[in-house]
Phi, psi and omega in degrees: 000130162319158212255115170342249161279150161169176159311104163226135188276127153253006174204176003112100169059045175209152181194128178254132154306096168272161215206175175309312211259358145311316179280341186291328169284336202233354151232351161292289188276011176268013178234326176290336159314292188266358138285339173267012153277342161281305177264022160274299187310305160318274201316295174328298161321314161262003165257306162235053174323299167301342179271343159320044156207164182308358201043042204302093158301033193270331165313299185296320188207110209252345211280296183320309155306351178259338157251349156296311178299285212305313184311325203270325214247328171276338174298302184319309205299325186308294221300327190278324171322282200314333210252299168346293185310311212262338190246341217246276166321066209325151162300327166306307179329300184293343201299311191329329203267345203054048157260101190325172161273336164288347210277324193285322189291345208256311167311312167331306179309290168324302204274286171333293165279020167271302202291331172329275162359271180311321196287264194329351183255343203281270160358313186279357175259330162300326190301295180315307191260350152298336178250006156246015158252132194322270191330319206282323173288346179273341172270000182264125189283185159304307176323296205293333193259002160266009178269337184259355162291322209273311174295317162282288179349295169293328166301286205306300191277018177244332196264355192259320179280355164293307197261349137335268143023255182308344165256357187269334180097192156297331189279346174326180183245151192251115143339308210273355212220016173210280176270012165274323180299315188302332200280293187299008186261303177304001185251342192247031187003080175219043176359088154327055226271008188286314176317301203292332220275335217263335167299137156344161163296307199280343147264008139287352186263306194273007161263311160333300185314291182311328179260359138324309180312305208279329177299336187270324186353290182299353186243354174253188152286005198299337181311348202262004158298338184252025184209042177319121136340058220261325185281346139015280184310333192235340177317167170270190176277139177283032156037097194233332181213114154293168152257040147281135171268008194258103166307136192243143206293204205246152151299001195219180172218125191284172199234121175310136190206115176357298173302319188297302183287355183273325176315315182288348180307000000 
């Protein structure tokens, strides 16, 4: 188990000082995160099962949302795709694959910062027309205006270490040797927190931020991520009128019932 305190090398001549609120943040509270995200989720699900939704305005305003709703939901799908890779996939792997680390860096960046972008502009317009079209701002609760602080909060500081990132260059600081190993550590629990502690300030604000995110989660409408129409996808098509002109016998079969067969004798 980690140490209150003490000294840890996380690289070849660099060595961080841990302190109380290093473990508390970084082994600690990433766990106490995902149990009120689990047992938020439980509870919701059994308790306010009808409240399990998006809440959807698009009947008061639909021209702003069509372009806003796709921006926001295909950027986020990038963003997360992208935080998969970049946190979940060891580095050696790629190396493995011979994919260079500049090759992975200068894409990471490219493709991060468009969805960055996009997640961020897709928001500032949701934002925008919940707070200038009437009805959709008289439907908007308390709940709903700490889910978008917290949620442009976390876009904004996620989108500051991309392009930090890109102006710093090769001297950037490489993720993947600090908060990806400290992220994939928390599943076999044995927190790295040394890893985490030796990353920036500023993927420390936007991790802190995320996992805000994630306490609130089970209490907004953000819950309706976990219940896409995903099957959508694959159902068959519905038939409500053929175009054949040639009538054809009914599709069904009535389903026999005592009363029904004595009539018919």
């Amino acid at each position: 188990m980690p140490a209150l305190n003490g000294t840890f090398a996380t690289e070849p001549g660099a060595a961080v000082v841990l302190n109380s609120w290093d473990t508390v943040l970084w082994g600690v509270l990433p766990y106490v995160m995902a149990v009120v995200l689990v047992g938020g989720l439980i509870w919701r699900y059994k308790y306010d099962q009808f409240g399990w939704t998006t809440r959807s305005s698009q009947l008061y305003e639909s021209r702003l949302l069509r372009i806003a709703s796709p921006l926001f939901h295909f950027g986020l799908l990038a963003v997360i795709a992208g935080h998969f890779f970049g946190l979940v996939i060891p580095m050696a792997w790629t190396q493995a694959v011979g994919m260079s680390q500049e090759f992975y860096h200068f894409n990471a960046l490219l493709v991060g910062g468009i969805a960055g972008v996009a997640t961020l502009g897709g928001i500032a317009l949701l934002i925008y027309r919940r707070r200038t079209t009437g009805p959709v701002f008289m439907a908007t609760t308390k709940n709903d205006k700490t889910m978008y602080v917290v949620l442009t909060a976390a876009i904004v500081f996620g989108l500051w270490t991309t392009l930090a990132s890109i102006f710093e260059g090769e001297h950037g600081h490489n993720y993947r040797e600090t908060v990806a190993p400290w992220f994939r550590s928390l599943f076999i629990f044995q927190p790295d927190i040394a890893a985490m502690a030796a990353a920036p300030f500023s993927f420390h604000l936007h991790t802190l931020v995320g996992m805000a995110l994630f306490v609130i989660w089970p209490f907004t409408r953000l819950v309706h991520a976990f219940t896409a129409p995903l099957h959508y996808l694959f159902r068959p098509y519905i038939v409500y009128r053929s175009r054949d002109r040639e009538t054809k016998g009914r599709g069904w079969s009535a389903v026999g019932t005592p009363d029904r067969d004595t009539r018919n004798r």
